[in-house]
N, C-alpha and C positions, 0 to 999 in steps of 0.2 A: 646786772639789771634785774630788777623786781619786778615783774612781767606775769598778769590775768590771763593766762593761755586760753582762755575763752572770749575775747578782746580782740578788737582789730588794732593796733599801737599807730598812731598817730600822732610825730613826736610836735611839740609846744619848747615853743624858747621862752615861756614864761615859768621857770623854777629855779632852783639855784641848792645847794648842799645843804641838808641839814646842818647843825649845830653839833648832834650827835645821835648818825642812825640809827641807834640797838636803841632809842628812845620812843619809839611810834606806838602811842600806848593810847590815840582818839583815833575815832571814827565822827564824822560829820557828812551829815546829810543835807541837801543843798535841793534847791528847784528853779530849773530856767527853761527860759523860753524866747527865740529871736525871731523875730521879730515879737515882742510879749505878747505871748495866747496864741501864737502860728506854731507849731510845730512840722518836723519835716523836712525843713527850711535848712540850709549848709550854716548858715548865719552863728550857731553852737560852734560849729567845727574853726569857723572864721574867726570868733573871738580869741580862741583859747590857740589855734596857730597865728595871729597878730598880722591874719590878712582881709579884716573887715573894712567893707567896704564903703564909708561913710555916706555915699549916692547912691546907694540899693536900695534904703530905707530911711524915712526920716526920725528915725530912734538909733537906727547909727550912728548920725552925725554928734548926739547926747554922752554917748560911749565911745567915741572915736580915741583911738590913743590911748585907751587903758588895757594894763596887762595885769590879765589872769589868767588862770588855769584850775584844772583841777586834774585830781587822779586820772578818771575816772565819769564817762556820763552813758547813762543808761536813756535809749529812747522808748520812744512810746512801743515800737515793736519787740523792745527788749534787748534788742541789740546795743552791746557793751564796746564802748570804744576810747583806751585807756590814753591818755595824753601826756602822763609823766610817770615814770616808773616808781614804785612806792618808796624806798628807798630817797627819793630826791624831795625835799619840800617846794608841793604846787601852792598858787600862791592864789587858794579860796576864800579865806576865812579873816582877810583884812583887819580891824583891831579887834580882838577878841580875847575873850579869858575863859577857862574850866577851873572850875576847883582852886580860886586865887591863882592858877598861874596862867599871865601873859603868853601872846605872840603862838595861838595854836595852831598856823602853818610849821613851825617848830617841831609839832608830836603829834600835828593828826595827819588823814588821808581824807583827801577832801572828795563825796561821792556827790554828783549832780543826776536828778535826775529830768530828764525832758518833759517842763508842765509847770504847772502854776501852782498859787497857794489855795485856791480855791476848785480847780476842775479834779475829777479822780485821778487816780492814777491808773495803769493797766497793772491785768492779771499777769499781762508776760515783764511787766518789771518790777512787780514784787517779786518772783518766780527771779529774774535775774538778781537782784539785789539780794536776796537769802543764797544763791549759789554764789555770790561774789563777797558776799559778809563770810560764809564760810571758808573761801580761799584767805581771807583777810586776817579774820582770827586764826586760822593754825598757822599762817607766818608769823605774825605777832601774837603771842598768846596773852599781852598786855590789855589789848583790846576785849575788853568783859561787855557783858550784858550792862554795866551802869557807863560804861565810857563810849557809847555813840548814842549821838545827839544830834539834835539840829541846828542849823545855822543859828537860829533864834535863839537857844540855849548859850550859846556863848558868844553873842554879839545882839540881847535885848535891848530894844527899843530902835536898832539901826536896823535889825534883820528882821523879814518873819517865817522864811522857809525855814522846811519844805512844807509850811503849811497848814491850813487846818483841815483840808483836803486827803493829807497824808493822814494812812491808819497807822498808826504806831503799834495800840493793839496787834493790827494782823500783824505785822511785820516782827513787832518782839516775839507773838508766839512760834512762829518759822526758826529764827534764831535761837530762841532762850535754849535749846537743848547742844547748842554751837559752843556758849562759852563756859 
């Protein structure tokens, strides 16, 4: 198991076998928030373990019964809390394509981070996302500076995270000496 040692692992019955592991050559960046714009809240951890609870919130009952996951979600404090091991395709990135090819739960690792498209992000999860894009890239050396992207990037007009909120800028220059 492919395992962020700096990561609390909290396993999700939402993922299922790659096609073909030694393939994980995306990175995708993602932005949520449960109840939308509340941060803090378990309601993250709820979705992606398939224990939300439809009467908590009247945005649950909207979501109720869909399974996802992702790698991977970073909160507002910074604290990184991995839900499927990389190794396994979590299932973030629903229809989507890079580079003409389909189906990028396939070959990416899907990163969430806790927040919206429009509020900032914190200093301590850029700070965790460049330490965890670094653990990323030297397991997968496939993963370059032009192959992680956002949700938007390869699921436009359906997605728009993580955002226009999210600095890319900062975020690539943390990285660019990574890949």
């Amino acid at each position: 198991m492919v395992l962020y040692n700096n990561a609390r692992f909290t396993s999700s019955p939402h993922f299922d076998a790659r096609p073909d592991d030694t393939d994980v050559s995306l990175l995708v960046i993602h932005n949520i928030s449960l109840p939308p714009s509340q941060f803090g809240t378990p309601g993250i951890r709820q979705l992606f373990t398939g224990t939300l609870n439809p009467d908590e919130h009247p945005f649950y009952k909207e979501i109720a019964g869909i399974r996802v996951s992702a790698h991977c979600v970073i909160y507002r404090t910074g604290e990184v809390e991995q839900f499927v091991p990389f190794e396994q395709r979590a299932w973030h990135a629903g229809v989507s394509s890079f580079q003409g090819r389909s189906r990028c739960n396939d070959y990416a690792i899907g990163i969430e981070l806790e927040g919206t498209d429009t509020l900032p992000f914190t200093d301590a999860q850029y700070k965790a996302l460049g330490e965890l894009t670094e653990f990323i890239t030297r397991y997968y050396p496939r993963i370059t500076l032009g192959r992680i992207v956002g949700h938007n990037d390869i699921a436009p007009g359906r997605k728009t995270d993580p955002g226009e909120a999210f600095d890319w800028a900062r975020y690539r220059m943390r990285v660019a000496g990574l890949t």
